[in-house]
BALOBA-1460 file (C-alpha; in Angstrom, 3 decimals):
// residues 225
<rec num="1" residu="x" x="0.000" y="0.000" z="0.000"/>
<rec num="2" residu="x" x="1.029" y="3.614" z="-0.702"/>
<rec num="3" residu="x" x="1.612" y="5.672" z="2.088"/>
<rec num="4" residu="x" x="-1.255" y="7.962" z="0.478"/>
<rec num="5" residu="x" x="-3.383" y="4.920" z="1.298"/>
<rec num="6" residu="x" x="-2.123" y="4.485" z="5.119"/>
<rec num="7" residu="x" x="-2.853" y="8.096" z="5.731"/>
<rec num="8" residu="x" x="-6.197" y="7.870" z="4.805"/>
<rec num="9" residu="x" x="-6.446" y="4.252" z="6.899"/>
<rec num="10" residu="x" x="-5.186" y="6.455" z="9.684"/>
<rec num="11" residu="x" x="-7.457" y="9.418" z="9.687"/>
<rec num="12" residu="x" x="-10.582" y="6.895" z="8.982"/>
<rec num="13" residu="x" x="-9.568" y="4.618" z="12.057"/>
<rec num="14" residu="x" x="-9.093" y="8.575" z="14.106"/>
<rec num="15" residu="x" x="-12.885" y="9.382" z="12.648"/>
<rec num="16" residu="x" x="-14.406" y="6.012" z="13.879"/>
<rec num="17" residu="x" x="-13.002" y="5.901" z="17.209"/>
<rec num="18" residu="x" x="-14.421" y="9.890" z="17.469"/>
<rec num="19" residu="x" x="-17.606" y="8.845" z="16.059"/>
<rec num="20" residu="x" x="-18.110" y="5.949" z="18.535"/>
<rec num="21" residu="x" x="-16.525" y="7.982" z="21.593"/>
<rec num="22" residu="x" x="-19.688" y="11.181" z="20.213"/>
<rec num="23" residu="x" x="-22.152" y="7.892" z="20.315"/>
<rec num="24" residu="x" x="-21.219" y="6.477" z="23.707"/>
<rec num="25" residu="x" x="-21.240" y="9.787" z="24.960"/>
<rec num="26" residu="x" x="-25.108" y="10.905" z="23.880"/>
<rec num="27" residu="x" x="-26.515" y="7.585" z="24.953"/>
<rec num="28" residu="x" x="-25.023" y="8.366" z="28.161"/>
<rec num="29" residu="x" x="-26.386" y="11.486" z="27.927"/>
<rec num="30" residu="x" x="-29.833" y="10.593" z="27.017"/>
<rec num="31" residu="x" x="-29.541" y="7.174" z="29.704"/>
<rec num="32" residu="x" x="-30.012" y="4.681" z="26.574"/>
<rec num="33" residu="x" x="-32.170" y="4.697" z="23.139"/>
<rec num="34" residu="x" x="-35.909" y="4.559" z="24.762"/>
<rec num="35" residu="x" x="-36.423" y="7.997" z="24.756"/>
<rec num="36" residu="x" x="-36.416" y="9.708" z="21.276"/>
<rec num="37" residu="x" x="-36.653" y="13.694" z="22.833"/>
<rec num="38" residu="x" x="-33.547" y="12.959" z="24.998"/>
<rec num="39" residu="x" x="-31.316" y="10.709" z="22.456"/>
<rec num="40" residu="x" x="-32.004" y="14.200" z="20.176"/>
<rec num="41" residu="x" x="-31.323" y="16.516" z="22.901"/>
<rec num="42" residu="x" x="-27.999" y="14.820" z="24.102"/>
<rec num="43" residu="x" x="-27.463" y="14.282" z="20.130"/>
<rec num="44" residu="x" x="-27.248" y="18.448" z="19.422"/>
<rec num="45" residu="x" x="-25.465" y="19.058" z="23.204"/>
<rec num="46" residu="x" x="-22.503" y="16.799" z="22.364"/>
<rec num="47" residu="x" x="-22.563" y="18.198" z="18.671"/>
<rec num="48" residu="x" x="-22.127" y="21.626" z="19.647"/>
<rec num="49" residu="x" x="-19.469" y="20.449" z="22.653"/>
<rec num="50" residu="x" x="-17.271" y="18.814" z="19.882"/>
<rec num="51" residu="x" x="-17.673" y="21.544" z="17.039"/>
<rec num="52" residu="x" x="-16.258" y="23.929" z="19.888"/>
<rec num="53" residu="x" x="-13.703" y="21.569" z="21.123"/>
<rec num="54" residu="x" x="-12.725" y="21.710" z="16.943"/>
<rec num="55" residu="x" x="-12.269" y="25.339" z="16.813"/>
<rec num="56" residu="x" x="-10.396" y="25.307" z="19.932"/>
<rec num="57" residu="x" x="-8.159" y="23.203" z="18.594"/>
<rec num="58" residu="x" x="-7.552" y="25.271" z="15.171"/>
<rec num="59" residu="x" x="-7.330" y="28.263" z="17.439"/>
<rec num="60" residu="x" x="-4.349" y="26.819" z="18.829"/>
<rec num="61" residu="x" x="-2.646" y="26.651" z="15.149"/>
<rec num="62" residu="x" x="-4.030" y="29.534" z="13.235"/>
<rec num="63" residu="x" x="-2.408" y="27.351" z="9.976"/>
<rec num="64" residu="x" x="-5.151" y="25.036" z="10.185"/>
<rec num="65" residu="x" x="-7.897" y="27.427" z="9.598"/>
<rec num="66" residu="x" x="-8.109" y="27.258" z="5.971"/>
<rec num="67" residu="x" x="-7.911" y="23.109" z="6.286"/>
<rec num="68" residu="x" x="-10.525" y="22.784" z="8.884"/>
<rec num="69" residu="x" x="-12.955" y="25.738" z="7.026"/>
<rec num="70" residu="x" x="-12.531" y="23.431" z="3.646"/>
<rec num="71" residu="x" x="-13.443" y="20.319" z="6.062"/>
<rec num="72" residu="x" x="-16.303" y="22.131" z="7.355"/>
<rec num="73" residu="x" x="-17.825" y="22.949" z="3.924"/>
<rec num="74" residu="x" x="-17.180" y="19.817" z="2.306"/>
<rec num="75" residu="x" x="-15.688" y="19.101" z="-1.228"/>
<rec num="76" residu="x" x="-15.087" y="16.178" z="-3.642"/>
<rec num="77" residu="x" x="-11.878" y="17.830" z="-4.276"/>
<rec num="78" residu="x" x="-10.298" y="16.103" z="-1.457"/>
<rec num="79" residu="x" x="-10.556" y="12.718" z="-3.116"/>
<rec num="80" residu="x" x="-7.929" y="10.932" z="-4.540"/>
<rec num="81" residu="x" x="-7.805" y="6.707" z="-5.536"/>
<rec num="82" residu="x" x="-6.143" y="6.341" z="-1.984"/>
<rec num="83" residu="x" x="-9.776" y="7.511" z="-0.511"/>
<rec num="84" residu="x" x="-11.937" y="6.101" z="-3.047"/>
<rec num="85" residu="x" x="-10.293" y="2.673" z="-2.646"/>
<rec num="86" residu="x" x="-10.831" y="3.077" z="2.003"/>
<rec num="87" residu="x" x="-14.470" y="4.332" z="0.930"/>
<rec num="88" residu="x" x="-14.801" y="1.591" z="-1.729"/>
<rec num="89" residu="x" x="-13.887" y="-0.970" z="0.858"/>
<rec num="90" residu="x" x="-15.720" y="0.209" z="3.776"/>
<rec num="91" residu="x" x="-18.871" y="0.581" z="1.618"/>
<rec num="92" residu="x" x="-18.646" y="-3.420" z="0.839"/>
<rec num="93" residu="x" x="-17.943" y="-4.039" z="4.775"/>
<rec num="94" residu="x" x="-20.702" y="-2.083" z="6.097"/>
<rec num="95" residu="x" x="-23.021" y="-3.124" z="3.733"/>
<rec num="96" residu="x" x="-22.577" y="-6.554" z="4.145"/>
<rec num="97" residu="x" x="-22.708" y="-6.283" z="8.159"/>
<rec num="98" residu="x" x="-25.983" y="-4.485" z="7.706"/>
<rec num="99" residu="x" x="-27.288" y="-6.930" z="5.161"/>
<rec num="100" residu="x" x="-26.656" y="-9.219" z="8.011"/>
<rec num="101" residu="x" x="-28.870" y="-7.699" z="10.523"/>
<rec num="102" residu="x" x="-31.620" y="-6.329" z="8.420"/>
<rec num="103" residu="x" x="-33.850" y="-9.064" z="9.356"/>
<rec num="104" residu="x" x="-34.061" y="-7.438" z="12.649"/>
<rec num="105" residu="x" x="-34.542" y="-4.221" z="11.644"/>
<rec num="106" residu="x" x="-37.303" y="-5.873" z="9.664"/>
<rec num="107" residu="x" x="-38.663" y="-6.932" z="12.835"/>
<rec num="108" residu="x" x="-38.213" y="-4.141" z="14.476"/>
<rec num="109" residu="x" x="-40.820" y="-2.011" z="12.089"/>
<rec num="110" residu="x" x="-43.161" y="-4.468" z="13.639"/>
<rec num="111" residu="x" x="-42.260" y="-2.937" z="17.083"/>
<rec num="112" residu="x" x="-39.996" y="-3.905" z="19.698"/>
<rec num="113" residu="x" x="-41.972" y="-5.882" z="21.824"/>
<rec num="114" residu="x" x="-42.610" y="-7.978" z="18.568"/>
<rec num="115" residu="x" x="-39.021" y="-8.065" z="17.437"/>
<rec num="116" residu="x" x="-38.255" y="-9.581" z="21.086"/>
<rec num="117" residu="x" x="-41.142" y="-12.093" z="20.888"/>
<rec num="118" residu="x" x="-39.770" y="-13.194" z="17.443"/>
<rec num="119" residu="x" x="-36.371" y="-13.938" z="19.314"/>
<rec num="120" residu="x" x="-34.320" y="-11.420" z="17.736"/>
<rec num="121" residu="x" x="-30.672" y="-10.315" z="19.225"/>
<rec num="122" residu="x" x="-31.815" y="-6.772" z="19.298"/>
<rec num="123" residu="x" x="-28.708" y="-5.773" z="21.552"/>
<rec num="124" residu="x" x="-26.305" y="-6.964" z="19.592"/>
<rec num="125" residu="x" x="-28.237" y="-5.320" z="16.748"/>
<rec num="126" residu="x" x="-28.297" y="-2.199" z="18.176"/>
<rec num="127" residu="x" x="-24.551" y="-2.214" z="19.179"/>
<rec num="128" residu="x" x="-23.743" y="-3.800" z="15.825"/>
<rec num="129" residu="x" x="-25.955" y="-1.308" z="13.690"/>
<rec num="130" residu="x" x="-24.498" y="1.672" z="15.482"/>
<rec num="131" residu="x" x="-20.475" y="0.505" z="14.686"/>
<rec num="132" residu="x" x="-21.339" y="-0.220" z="11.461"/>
<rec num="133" residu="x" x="-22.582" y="3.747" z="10.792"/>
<rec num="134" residu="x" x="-19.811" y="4.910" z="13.080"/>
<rec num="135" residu="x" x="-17.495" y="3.333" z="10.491"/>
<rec num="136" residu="x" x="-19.169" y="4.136" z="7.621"/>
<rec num="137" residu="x" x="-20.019" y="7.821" z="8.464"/>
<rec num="138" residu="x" x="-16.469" y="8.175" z="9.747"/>
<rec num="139" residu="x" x="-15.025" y="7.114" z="6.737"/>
<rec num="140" residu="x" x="-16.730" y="9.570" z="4.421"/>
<rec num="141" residu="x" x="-16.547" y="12.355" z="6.679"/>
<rec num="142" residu="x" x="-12.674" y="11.802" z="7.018"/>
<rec num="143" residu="x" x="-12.507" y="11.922" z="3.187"/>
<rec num="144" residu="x" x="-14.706" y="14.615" z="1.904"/>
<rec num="145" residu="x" x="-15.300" y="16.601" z="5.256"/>
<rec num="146" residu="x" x="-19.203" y="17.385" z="6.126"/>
<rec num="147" residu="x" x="-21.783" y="16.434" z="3.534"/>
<rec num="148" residu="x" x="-25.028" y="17.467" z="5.109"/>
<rec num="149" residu="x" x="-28.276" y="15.717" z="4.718"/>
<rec num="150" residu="x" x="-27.343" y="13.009" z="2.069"/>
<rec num="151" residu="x" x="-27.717" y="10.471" z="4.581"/>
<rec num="152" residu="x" x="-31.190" y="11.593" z="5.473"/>
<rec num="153" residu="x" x="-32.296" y="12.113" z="1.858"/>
<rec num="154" residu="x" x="-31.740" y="9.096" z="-0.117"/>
<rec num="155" residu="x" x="-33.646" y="6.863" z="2.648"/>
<rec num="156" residu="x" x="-36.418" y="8.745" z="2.350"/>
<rec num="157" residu="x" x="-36.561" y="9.048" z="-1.077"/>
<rec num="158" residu="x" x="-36.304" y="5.656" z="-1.528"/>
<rec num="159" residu="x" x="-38.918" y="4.903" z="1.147"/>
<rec num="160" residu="x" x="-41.669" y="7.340" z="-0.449"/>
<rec num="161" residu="x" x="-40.813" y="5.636" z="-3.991"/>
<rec num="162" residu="x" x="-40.382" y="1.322" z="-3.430"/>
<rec num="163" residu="x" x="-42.146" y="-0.807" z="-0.950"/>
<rec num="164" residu="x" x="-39.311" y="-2.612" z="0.379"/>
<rec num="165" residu="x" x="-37.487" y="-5.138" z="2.694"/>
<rec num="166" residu="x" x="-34.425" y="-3.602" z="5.011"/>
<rec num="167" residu="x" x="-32.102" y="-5.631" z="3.107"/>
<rec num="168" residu="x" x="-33.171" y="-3.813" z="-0.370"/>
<rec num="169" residu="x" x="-33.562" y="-0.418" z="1.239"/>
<rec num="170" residu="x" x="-30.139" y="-0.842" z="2.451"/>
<rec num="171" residu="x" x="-28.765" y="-1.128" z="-1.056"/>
<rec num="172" residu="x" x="-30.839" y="1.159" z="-2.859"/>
<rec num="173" residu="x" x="-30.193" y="3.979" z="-0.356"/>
<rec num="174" residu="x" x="-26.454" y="3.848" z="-0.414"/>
<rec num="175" residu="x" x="-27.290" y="3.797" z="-4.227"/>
<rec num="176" residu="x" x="-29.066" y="6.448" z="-4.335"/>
<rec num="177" residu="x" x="-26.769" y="8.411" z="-2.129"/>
<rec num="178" residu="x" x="-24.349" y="7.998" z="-4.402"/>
<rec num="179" residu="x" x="-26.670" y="9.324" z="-6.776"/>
<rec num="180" residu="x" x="-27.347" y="12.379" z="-5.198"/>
<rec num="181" residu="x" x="-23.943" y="12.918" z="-4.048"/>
<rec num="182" residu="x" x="-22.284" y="13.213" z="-8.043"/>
<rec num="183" residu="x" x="-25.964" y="15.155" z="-8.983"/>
<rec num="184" residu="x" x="-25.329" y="18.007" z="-6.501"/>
<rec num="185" residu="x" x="-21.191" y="17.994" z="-6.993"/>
<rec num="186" residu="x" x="-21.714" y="18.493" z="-10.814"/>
<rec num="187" residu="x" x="-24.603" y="20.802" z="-10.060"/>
<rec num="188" residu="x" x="-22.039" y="22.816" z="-7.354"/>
<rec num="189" residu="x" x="-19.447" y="23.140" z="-10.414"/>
<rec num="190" residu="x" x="-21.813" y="24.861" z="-12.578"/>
<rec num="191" residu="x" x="-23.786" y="26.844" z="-10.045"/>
<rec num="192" residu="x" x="-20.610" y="29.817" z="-9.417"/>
<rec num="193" residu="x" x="-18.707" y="28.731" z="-12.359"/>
<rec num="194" residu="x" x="-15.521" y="29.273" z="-12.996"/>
<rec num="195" residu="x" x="-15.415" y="28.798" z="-8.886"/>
<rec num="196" residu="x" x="-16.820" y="26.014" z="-7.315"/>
<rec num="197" residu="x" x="-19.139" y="26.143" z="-4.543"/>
<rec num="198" residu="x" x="-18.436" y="23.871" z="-2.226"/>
<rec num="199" residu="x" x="-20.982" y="20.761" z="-2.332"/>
<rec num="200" residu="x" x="-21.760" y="20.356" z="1.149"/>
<rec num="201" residu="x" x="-23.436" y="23.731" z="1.112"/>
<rec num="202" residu="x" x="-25.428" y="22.612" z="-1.492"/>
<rec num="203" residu="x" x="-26.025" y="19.033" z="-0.112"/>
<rec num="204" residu="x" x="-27.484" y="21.401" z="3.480"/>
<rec num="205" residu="x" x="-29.938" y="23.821" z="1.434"/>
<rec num="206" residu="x" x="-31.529" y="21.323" z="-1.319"/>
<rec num="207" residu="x" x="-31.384" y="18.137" z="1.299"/>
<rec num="208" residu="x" x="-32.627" y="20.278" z="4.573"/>
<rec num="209" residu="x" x="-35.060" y="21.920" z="1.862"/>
<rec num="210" residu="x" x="-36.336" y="18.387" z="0.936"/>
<rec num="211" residu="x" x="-36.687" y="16.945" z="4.654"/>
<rec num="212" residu="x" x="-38.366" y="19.668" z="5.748"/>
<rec num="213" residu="x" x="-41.036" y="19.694" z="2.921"/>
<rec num="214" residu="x" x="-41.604" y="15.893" z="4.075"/>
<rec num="215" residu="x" x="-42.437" y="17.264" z="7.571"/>
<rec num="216" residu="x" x="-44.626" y="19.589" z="6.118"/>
<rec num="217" residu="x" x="-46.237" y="16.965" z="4.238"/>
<rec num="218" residu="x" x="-46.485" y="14.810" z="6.703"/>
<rec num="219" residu="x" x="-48.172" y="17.601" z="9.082"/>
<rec num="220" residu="x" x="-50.701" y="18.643" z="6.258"/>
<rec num="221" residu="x" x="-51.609" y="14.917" z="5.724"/>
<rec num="222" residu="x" x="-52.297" y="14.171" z="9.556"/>
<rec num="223" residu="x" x="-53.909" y="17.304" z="9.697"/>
<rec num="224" residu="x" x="-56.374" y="16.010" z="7.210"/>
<rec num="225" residu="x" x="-57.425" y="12.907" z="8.672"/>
């Protein structure tokens, strides 16, 4: 391996272990998943706690401003085969660990007293579930910095388009994220051309745009019944 390719091993081992050590702490936090409120209270509290401990940090070396601003924004430009081969080869992990459990999360649409009933290791699940997204989610954030709302978006647009099993959902939503992803980088290139706008701005106003026209949707419809 290139030593391009053990840097980017590096800072996507550095971006799991923060993602798990941001997890552990809002569960903490919010005493456990039962509670939706609290889990998304403690979620935003240890947000804002790390994004501060981050500038703190880049306060310390005024150098790594520009760096962290660029990481911040998000950009395709960081991407070279080094991190397209780490992403390429988390993808396939992750994918095939969730595969694994999406029986469970099956069950678990049913509800969890179901899911238990049914015999289903929804612990281990849970624990399992949330390391594979810490791994996955750390890896593209080390690479490309923040892309907002891509994550949310494809799910959902999947869900209001195919009736479908967890294990198809899986696949089509990482597909579709994909999707989305090269749609809005081309669409930043041409938006401020000759400069490029950086796509995780984009990703934030057309993806927060889109979720929060579902929630309006979903208010109007449950209005009308």
């Amino acid at each position: 391996m290139t030593l391009a390719a053990w840097e980017r091993l590096g800072s996507t081992g550095a971006a799991f272990v923060g993602a798990m050590v941001a997890v552990g702490l809002t569960l903490m936090l919010s005493r456990g998943m039962q509670h939706t409120f609290r889990l998304l209270l403690a979620g935003v509290v240890v947000g804002v706690v790390l994004a501060a401990l981050a500038s703190l940090v880049a306060l310390l070396d005024p150098g790594m401003w520009q760096t962290l601003q660029s990481f911040m924004l998000g950009s395709a430009s960081m991407l070279d085969r080094a991190a397209c081969a780490v992403m390429g080869l988390v993808l396939m992990l992750c994918w095939g660990v969730s595969t694994w459990w999406a029986r469970v999360l099956d069950a678990l649409h049913l509800g969890e007293d179901t899911a238990r009933s049914l015999g289903m290791p929804l612990a281990w699940a849970r624990w399992g579930l949330i390391a594979t997204l810490s791994l996955a989610t750390g890896t593209a954030v080390a690479q490309m910095g923040l892309i907002a709302f891509i994550g949310l978006a494809a799910p959902h647009a999947v869900r209001t388009t195919l009736l479908l099993t967890h294990a198809g959902l899986l696949l089509l939503s990482a597909l579709m994220g994909g999707v989305l992803l090269l749609a809005s980088d081309i669409l930043a290139r041409l938006v401020w051309a000759p400069q490029e706008l950086p796509v995780g701005v984009l990703t934030a106003v057309l993806g927060g745009g889109y979720l929060l026209w579902l929630m309006y949707r979903g208010q109007g419809a449950g209005g009308g019944r």
